[in-house]
N, CA, C and O atoms as a GROMACS GRO file, in nm:
protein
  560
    1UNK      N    1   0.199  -1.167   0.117
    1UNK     CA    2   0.161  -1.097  -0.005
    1UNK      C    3   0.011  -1.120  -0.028
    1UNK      O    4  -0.048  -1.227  -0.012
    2UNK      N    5  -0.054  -0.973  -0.077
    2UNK     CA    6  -0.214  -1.065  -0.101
    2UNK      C    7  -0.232  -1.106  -0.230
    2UNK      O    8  -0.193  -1.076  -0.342
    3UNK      N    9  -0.309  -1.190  -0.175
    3UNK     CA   10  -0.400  -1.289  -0.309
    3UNK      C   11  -0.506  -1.234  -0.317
    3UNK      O   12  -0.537  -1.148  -0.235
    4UNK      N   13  -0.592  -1.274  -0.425
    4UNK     CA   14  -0.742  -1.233  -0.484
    4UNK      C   15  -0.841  -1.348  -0.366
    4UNK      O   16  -0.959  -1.337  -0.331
    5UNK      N   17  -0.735  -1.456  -0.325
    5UNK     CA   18  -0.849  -1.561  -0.206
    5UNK      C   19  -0.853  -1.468  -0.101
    5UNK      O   20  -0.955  -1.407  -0.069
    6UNK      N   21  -0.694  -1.450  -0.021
    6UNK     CA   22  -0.683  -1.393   0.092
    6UNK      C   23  -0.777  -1.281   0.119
    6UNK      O   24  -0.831  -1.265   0.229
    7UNK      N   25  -0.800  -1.180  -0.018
    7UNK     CA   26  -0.877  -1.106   0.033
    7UNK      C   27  -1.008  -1.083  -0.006
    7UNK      O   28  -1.065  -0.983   0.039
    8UNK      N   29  -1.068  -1.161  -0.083
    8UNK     CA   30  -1.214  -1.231  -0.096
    8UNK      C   31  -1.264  -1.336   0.082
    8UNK      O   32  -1.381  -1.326   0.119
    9UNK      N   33  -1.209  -1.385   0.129
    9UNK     CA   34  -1.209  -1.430   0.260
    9UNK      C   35  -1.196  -1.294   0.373
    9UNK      O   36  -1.263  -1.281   0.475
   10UNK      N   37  -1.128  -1.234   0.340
   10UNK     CA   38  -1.130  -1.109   0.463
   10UNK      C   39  -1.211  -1.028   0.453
   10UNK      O   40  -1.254  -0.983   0.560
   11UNK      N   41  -1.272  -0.971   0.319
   11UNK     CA   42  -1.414  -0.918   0.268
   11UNK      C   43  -1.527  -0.963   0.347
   11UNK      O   44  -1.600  -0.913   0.433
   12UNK      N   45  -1.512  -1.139   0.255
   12UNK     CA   46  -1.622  -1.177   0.338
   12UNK      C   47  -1.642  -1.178   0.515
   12UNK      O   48  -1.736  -1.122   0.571
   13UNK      N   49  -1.566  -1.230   0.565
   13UNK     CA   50  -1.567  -1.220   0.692
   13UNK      C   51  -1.582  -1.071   0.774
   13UNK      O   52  -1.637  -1.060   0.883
   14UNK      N   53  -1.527  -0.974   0.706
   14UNK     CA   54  -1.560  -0.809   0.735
   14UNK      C   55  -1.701  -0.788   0.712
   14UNK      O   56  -1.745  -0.689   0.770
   15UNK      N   57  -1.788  -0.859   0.641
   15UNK     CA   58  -1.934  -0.840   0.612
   15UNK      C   59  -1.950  -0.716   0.500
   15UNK      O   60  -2.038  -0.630   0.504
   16UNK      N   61  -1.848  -0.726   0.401
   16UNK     CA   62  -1.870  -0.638   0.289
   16UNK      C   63  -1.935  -0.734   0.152
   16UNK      O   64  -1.926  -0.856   0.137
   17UNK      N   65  -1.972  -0.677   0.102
   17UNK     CA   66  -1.990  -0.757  -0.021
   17UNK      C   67  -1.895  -0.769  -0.154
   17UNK      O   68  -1.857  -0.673  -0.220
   18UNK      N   69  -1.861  -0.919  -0.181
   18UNK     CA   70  -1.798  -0.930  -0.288
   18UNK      C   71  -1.864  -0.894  -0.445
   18UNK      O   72  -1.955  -0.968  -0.483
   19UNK      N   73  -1.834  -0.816  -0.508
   19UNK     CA   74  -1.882  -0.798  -0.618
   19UNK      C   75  -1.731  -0.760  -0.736
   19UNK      O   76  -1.614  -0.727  -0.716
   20UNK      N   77  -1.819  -0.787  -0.866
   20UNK     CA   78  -1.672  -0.736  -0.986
   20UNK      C   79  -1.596  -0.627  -0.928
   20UNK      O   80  -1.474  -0.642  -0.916
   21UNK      N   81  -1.623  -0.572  -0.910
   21UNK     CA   82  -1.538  -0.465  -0.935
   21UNK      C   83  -1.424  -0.462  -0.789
   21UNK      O   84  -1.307  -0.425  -0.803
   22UNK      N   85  -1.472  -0.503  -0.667
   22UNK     CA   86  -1.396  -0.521  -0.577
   22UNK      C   87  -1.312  -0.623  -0.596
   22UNK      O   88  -1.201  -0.605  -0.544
   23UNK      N   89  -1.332  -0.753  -0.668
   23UNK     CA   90  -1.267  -0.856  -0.720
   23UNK      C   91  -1.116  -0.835  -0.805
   23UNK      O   92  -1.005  -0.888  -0.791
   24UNK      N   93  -1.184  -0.705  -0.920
   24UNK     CA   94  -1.106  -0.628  -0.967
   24UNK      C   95  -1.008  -0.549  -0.930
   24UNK      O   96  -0.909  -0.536  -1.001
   25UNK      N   97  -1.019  -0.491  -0.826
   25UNK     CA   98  -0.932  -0.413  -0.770
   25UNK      C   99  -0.826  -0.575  -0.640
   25UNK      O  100  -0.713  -0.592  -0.594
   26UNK      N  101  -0.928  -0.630  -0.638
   26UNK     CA  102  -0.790  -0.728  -0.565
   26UNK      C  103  -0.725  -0.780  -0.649
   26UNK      O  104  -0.611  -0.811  -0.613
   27UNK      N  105  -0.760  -0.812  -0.782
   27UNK     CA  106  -0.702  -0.881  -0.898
   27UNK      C  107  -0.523  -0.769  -0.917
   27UNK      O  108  -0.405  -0.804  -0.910
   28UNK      N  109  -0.597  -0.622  -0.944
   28UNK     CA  110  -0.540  -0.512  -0.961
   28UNK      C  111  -0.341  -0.525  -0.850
   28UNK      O  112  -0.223  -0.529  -0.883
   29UNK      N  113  -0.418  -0.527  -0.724
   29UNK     CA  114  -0.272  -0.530  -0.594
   29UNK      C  115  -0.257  -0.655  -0.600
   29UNK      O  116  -0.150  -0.677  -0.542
   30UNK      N  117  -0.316  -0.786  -0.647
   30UNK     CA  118  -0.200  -0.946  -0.604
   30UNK      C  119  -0.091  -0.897  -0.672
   30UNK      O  120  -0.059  -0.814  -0.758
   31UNK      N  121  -0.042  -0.989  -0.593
   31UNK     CA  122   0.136  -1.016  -0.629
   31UNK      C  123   0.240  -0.892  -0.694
   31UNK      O  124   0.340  -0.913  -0.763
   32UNK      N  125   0.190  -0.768  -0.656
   32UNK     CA  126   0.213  -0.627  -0.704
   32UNK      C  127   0.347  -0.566  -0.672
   32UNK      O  128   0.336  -0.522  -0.558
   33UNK      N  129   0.464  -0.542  -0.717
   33UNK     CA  130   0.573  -0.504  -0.660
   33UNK      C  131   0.581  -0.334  -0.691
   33UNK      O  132   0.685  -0.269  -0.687
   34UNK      N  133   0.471  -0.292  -0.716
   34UNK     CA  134   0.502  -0.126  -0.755
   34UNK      C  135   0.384  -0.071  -0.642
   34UNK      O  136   0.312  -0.136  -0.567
   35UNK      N  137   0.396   0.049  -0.661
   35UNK     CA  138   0.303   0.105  -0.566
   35UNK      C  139   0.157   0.189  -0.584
   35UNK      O  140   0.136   0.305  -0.548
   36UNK      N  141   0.087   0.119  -0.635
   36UNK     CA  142  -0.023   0.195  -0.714
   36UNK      C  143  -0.080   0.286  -0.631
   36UNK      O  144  -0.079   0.254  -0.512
   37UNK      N  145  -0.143   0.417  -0.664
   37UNK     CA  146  -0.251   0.513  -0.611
   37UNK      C  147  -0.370   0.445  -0.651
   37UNK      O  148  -0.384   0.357  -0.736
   38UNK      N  149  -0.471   0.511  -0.559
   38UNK     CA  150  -0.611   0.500  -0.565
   38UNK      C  151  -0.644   0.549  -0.729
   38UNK      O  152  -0.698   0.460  -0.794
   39UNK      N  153  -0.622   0.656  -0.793
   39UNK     CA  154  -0.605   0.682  -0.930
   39UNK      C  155  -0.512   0.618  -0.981
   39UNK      O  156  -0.506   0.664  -1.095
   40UNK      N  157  -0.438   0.543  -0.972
   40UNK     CA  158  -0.400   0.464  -1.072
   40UNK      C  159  -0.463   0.348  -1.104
   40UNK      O  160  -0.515   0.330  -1.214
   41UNK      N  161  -0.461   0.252  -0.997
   41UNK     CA  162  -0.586   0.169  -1.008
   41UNK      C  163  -0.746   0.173  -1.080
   41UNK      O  164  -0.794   0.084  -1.151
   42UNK      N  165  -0.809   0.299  -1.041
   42UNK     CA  166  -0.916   0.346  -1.078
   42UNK      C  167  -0.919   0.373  -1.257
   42UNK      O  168  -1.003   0.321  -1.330
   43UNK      N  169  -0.813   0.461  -1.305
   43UNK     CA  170  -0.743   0.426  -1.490
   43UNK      C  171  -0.769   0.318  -1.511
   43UNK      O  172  -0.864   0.274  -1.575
   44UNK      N  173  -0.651   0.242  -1.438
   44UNK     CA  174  -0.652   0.074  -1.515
   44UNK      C  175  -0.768   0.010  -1.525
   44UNK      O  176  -0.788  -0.073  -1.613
   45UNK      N  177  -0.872   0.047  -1.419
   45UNK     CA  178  -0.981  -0.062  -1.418
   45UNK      C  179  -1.127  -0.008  -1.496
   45UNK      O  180  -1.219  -0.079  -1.536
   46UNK      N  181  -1.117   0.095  -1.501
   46UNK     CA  182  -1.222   0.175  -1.527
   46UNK      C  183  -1.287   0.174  -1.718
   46UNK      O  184  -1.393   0.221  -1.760
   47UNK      N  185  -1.202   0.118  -1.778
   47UNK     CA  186  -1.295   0.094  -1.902
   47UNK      C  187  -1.320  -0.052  -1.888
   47UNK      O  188  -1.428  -0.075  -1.941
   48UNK      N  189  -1.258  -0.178  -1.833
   48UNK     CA  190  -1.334  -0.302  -1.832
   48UNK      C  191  -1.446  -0.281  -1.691
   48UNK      O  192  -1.545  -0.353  -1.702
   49UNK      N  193  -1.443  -0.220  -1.602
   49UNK     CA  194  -1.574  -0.170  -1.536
   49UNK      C  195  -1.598  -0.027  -1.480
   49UNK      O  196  -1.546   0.047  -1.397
   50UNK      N  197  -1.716  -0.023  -1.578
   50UNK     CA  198  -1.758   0.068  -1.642
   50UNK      C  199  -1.840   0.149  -1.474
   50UNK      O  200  -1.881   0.265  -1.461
   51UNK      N  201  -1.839   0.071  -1.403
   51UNK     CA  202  -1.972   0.095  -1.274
   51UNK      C  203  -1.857   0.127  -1.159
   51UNK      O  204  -1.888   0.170  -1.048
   52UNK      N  205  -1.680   0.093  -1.212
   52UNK     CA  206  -1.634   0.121  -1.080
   52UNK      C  207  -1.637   0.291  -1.020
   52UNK      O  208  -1.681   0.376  -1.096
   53UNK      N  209  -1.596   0.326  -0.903
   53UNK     CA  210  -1.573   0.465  -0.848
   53UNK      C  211  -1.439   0.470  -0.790
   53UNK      O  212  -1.379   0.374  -0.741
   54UNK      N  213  -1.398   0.586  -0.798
   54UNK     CA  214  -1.251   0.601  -0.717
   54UNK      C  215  -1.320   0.609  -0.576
   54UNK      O  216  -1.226   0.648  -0.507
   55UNK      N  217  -1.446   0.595  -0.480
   55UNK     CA  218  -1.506   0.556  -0.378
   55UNK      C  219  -1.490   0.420  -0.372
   55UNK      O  220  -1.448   0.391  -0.260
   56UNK      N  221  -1.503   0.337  -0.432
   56UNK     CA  222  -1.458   0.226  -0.411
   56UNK      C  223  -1.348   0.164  -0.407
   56UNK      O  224  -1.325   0.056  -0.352
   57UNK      N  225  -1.275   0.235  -0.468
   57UNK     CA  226  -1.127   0.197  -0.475
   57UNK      C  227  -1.083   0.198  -0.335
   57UNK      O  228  -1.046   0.095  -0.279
   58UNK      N  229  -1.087   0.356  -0.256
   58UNK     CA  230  -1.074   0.363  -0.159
   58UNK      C  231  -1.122   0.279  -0.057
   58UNK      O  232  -1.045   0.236   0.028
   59UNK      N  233  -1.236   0.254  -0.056
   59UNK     CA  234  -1.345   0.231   0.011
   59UNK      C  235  -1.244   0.031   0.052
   59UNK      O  236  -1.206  -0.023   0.156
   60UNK      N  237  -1.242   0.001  -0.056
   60UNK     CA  238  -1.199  -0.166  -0.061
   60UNK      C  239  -1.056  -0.156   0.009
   60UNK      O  240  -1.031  -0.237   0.098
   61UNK      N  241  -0.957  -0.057  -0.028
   61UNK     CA  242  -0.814  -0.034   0.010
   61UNK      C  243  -0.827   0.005   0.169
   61UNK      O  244  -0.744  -0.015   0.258
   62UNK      N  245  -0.938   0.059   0.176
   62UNK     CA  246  -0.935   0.042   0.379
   62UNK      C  247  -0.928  -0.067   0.434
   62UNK      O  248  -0.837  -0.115   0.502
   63UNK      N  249  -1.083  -0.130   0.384
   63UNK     CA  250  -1.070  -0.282   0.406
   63UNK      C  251  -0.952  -0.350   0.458
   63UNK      O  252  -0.919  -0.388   0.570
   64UNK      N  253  -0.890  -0.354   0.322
   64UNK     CA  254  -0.736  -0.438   0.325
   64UNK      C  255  -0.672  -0.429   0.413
   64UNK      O  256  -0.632  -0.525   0.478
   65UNK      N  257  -0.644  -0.296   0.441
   65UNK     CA  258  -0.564  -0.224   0.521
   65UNK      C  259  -0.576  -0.272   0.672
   65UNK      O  260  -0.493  -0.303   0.758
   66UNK      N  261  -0.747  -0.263   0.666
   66UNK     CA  262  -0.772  -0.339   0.814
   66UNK      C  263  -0.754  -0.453   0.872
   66UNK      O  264  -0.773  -0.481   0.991
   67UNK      N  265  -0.698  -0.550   0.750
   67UNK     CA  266  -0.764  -0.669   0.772
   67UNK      C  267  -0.602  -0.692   0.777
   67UNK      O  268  -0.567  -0.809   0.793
   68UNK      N  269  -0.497  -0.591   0.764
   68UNK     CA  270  -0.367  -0.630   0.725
   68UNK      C  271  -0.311  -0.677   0.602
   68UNK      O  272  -0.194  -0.715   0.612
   69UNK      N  273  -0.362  -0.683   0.493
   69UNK     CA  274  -0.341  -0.757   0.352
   69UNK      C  275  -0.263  -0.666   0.300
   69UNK      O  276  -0.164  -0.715   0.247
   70UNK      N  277  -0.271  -0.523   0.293
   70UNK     CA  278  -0.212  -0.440   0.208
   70UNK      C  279  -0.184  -0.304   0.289
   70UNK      O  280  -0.254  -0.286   0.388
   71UNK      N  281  -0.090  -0.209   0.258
   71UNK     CA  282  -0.080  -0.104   0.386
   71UNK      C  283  -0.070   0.058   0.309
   71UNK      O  284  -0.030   0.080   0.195
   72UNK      N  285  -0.104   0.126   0.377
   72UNK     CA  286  -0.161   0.263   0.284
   72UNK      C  287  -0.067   0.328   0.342
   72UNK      O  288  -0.049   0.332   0.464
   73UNK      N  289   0.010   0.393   0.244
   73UNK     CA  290   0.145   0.424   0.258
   73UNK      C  291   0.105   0.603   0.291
   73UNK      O  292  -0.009   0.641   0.265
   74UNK      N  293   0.178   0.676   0.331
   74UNK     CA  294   0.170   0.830   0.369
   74UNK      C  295   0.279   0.899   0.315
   74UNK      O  296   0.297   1.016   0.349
   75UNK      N  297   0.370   0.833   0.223
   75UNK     CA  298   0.511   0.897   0.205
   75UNK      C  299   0.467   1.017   0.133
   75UNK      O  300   0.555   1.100   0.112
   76UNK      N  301   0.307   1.052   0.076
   76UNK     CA  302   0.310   1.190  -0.003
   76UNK      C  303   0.181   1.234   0.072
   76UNK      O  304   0.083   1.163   0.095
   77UNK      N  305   0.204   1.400   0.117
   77UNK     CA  306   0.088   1.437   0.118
   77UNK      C  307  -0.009   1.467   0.022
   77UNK      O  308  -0.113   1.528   0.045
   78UNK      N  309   0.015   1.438  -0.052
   78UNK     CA  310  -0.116   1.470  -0.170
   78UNK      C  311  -0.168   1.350  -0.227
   78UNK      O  312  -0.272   1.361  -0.292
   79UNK      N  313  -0.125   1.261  -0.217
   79UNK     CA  314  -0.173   1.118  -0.315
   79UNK      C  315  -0.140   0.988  -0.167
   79UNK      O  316  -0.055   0.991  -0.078
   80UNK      N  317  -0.215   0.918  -0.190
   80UNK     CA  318  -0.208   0.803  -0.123
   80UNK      C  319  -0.198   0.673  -0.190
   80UNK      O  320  -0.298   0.636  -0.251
   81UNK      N  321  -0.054   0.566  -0.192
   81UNK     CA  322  -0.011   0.455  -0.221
   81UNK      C  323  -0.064   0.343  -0.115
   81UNK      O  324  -0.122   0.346  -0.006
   82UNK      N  325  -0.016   0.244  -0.202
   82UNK     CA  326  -0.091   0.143  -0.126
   82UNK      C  327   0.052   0.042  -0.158
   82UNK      O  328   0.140   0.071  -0.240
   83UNK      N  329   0.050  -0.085  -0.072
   83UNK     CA  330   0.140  -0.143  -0.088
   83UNK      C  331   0.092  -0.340  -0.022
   83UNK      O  332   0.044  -0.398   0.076
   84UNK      N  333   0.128  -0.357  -0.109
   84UNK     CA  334   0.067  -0.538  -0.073
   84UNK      C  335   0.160  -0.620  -0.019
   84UNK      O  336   0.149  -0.737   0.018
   85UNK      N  337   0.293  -0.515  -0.019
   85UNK     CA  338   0.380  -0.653   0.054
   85UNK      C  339   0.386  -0.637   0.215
   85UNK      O  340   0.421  -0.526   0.255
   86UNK      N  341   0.359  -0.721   0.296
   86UNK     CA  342   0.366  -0.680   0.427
   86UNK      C  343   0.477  -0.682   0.493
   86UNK      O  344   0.480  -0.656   0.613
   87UNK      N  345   0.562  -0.706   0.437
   87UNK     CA  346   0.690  -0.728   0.502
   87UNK      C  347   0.772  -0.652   0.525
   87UNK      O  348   0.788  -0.569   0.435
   88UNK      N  349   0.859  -0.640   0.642
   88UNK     CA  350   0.893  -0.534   0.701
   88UNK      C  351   1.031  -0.452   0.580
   88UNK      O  352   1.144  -0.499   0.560
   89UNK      N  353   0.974  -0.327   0.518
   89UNK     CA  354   1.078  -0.250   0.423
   89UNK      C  355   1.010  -0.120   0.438
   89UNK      O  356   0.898  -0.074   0.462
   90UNK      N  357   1.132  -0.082   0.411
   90UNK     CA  358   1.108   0.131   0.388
   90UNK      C  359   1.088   0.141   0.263
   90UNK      O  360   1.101   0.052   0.179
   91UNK      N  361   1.050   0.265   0.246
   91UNK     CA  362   1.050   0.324   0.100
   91UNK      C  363   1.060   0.438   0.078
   91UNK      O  364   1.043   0.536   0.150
   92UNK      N  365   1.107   0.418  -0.085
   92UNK     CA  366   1.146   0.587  -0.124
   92UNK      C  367   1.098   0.674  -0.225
   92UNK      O  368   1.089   0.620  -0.336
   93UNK      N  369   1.065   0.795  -0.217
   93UNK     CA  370   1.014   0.846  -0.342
   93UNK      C  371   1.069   0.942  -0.361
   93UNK      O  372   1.088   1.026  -0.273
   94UNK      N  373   1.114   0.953  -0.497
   94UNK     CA  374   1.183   1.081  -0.565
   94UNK      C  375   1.084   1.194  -0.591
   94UNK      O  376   0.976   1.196  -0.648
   95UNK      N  377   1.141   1.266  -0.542
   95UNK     CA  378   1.079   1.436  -0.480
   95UNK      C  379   1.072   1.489  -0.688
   95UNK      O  380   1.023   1.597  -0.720
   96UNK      N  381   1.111   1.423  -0.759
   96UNK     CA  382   1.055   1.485  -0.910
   96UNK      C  383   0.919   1.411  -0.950
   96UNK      O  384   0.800   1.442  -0.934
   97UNK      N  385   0.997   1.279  -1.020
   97UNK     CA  386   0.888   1.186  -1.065
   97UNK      C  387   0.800   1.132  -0.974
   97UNK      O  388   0.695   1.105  -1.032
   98UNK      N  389   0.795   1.098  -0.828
   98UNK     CA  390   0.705   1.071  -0.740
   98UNK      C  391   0.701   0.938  -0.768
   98UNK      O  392   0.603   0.869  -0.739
   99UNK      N  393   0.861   0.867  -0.854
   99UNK     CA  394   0.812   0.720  -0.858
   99UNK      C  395   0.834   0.674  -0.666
   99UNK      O  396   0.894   0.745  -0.586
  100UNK      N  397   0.772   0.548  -0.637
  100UNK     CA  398   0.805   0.507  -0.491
  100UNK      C  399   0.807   0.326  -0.488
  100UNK      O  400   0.711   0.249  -0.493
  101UNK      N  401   0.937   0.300  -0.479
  101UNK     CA  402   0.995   0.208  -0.425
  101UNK      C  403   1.024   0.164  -0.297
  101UNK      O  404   1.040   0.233  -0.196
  102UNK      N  405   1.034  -0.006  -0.313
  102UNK     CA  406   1.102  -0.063  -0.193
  102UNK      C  407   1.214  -0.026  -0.148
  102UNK      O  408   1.271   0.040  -0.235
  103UNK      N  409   1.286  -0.036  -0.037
  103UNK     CA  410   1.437  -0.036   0.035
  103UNK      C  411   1.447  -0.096   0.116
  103UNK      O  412   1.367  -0.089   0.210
  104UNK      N  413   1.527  -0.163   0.115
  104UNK     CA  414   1.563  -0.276   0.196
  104UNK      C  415   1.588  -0.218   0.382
  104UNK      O  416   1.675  -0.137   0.412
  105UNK      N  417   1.512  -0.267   0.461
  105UNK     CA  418   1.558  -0.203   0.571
  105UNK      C  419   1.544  -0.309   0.704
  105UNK      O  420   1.433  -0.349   0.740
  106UNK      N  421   1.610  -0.330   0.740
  106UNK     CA  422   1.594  -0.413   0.877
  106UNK      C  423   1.557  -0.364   1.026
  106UNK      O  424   1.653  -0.294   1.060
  107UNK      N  425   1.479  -0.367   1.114
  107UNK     CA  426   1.448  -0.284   1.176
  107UNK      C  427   1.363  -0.416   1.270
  107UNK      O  428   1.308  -0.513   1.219
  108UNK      N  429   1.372  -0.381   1.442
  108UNK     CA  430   1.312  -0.462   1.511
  108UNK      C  431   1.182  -0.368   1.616
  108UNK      O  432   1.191  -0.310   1.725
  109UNK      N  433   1.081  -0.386   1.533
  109UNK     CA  434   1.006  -0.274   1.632
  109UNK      C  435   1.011  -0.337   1.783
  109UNK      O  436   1.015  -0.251   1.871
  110UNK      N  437   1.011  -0.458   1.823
  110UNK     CA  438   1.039  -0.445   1.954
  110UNK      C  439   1.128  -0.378   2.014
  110UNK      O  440   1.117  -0.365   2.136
  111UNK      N  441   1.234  -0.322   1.947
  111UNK     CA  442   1.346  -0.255   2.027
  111UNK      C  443   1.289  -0.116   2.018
  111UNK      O  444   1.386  -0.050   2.053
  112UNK      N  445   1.211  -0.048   1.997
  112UNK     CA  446   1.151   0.051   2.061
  112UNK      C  447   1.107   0.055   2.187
  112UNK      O  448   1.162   0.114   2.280
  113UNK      N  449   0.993  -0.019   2.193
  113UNK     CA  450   0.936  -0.056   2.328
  113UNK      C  451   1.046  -0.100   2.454
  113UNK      O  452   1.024  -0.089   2.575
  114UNK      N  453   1.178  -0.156   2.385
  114UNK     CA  454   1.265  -0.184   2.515
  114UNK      C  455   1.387  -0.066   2.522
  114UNK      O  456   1.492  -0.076   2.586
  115UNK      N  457   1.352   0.026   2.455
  115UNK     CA  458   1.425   0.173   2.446
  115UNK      C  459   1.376   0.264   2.547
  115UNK      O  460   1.463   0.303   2.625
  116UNK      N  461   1.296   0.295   2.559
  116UNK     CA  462   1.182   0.379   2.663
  116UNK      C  463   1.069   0.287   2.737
  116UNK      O  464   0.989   0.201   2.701
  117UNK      N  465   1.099   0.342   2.839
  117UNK     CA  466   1.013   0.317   2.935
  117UNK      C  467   0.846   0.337   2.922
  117UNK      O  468   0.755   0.282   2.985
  118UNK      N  469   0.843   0.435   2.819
  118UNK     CA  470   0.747   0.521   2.780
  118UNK      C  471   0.638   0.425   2.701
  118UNK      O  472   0.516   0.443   2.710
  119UNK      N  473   0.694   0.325   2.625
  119UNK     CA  474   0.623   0.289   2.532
  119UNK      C  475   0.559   0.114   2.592
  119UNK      O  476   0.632   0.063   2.677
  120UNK      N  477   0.506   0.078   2.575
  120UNK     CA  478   0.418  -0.072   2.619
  120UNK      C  479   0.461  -0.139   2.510
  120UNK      O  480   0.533  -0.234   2.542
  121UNK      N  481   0.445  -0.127   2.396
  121UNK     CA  482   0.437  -0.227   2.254
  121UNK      C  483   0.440  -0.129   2.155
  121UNK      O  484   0.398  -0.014   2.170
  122UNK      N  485   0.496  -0.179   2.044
  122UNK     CA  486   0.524  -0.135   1.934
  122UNK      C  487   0.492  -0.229   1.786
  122UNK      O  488   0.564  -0.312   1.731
  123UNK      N  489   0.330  -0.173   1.740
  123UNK     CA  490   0.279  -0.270   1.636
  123UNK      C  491   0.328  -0.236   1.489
  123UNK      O  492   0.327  -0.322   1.400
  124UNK      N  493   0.359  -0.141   1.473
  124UNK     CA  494   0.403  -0.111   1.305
  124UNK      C  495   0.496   0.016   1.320
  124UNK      O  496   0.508   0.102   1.407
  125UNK      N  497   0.563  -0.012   1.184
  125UNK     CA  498   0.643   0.124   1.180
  125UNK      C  499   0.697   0.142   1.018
  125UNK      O  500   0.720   0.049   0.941
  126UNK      N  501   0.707   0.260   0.994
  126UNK     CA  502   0.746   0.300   0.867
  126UNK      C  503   0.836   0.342   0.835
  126UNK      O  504   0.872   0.396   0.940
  127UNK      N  505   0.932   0.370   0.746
  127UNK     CA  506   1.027   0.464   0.690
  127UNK      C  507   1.050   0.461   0.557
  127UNK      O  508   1.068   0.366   0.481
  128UNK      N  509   1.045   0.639   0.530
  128UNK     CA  510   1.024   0.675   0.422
  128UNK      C  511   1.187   0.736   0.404
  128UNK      O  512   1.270   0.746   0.495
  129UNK      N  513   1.205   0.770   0.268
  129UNK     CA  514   1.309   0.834   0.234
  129UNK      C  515   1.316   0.915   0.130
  129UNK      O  516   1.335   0.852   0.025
  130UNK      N  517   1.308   1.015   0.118
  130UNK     CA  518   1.289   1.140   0.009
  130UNK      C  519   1.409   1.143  -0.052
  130UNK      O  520   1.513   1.116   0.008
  131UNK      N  521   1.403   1.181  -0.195
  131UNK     CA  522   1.610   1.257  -0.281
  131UNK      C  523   1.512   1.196  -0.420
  131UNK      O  524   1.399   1.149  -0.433
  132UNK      N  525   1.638   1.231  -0.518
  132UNK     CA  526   1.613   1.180  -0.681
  132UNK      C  527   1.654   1.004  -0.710
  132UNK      O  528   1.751   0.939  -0.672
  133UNK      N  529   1.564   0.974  -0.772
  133UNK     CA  530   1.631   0.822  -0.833
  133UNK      C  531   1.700   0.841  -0.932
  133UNK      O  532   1.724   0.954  -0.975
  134UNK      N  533   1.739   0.746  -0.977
  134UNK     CA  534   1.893   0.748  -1.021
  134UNK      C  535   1.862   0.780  -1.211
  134UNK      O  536   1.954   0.777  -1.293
  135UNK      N  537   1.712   0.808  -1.246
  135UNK     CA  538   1.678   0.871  -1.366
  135UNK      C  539   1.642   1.022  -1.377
  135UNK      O  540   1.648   1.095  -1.476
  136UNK      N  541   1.608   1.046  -1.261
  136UNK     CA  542   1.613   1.207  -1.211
  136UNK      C  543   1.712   1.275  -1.204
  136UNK      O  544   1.739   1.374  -1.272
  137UNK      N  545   1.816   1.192  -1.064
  137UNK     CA  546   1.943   1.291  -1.074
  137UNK      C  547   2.008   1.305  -1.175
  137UNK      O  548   2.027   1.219  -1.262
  138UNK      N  549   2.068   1.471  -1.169
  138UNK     CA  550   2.242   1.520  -1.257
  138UNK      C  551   2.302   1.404  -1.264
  138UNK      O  552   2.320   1.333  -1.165
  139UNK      N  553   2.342   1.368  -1.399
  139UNK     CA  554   2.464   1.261  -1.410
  139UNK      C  555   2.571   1.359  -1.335
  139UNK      O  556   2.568   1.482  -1.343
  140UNK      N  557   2.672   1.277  -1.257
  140UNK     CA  558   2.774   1.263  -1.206
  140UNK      C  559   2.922   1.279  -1.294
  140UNK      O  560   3.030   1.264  -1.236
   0.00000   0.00000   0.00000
């Protein structure tokens, strides 16, 4: 899970500069169990700093991304989530509200690579799952 150290240390060592507002936005994803957008983050932070950019938001959420701390989710084409837990789970988003949650999923990416011949190694993998959550759907 990231911390505000973990990724003040991976900053630094990436040769970016630590400043408020990047501080802020790591403050923003520690210990985070929901899935914030680059605009959501950018709301929350944006009247206590006044100097941030949704360029930076982005800009820091690559970072992470690179460094492994946090992982930039694709489940929507139009908006991009971010997610701080690294641990291996799917997720789902309801095709109304666009809320997006964890799901529990077990999955061994090495057994790809020993499925086909085709493949050498297998470093990450995703799964998404589209339908209504259970405040969306028709009661039953």
């Amino acid at each position: 899970m990231l911390t505000v150290d973990k990724g003040v240390k991976y900053l630094q060592s990436a040769g970016a500069k630590i400043t408020a507002t990047r501080i802020a936005i790591l403050k923003s994803l520690e210990n985070r169990r929901d899935h914030p957008s680059a605009e959501r983050i950018f709301m929350e932070l944006k009247l206590s700093y006044p100097s941030l950019s949704i360029a930076t938001v982005y800009s820091t959420a690559s970072l992470l991304a690179r460094g492994s701390l946090i992982r930039i989710l694709s489940i929507d084409e139009k908006k991009v989530y971010y997610d701080p837990n690294m641990e291996p789970h799917g997720h789902f988003m309801c095709r109304q509200c666009k809320l997006v949650f964890d799901v529990p999923f077990h999955f061994d990416i090495t057994a790809a690579a020993d499925a086909s011949e085709e493949i050498a190694s297998v470093e990450d993998a995703e799964v998404f799952y589209y339908g209504l959550c259970v405040r969306c759907a028709p009661p039953r």
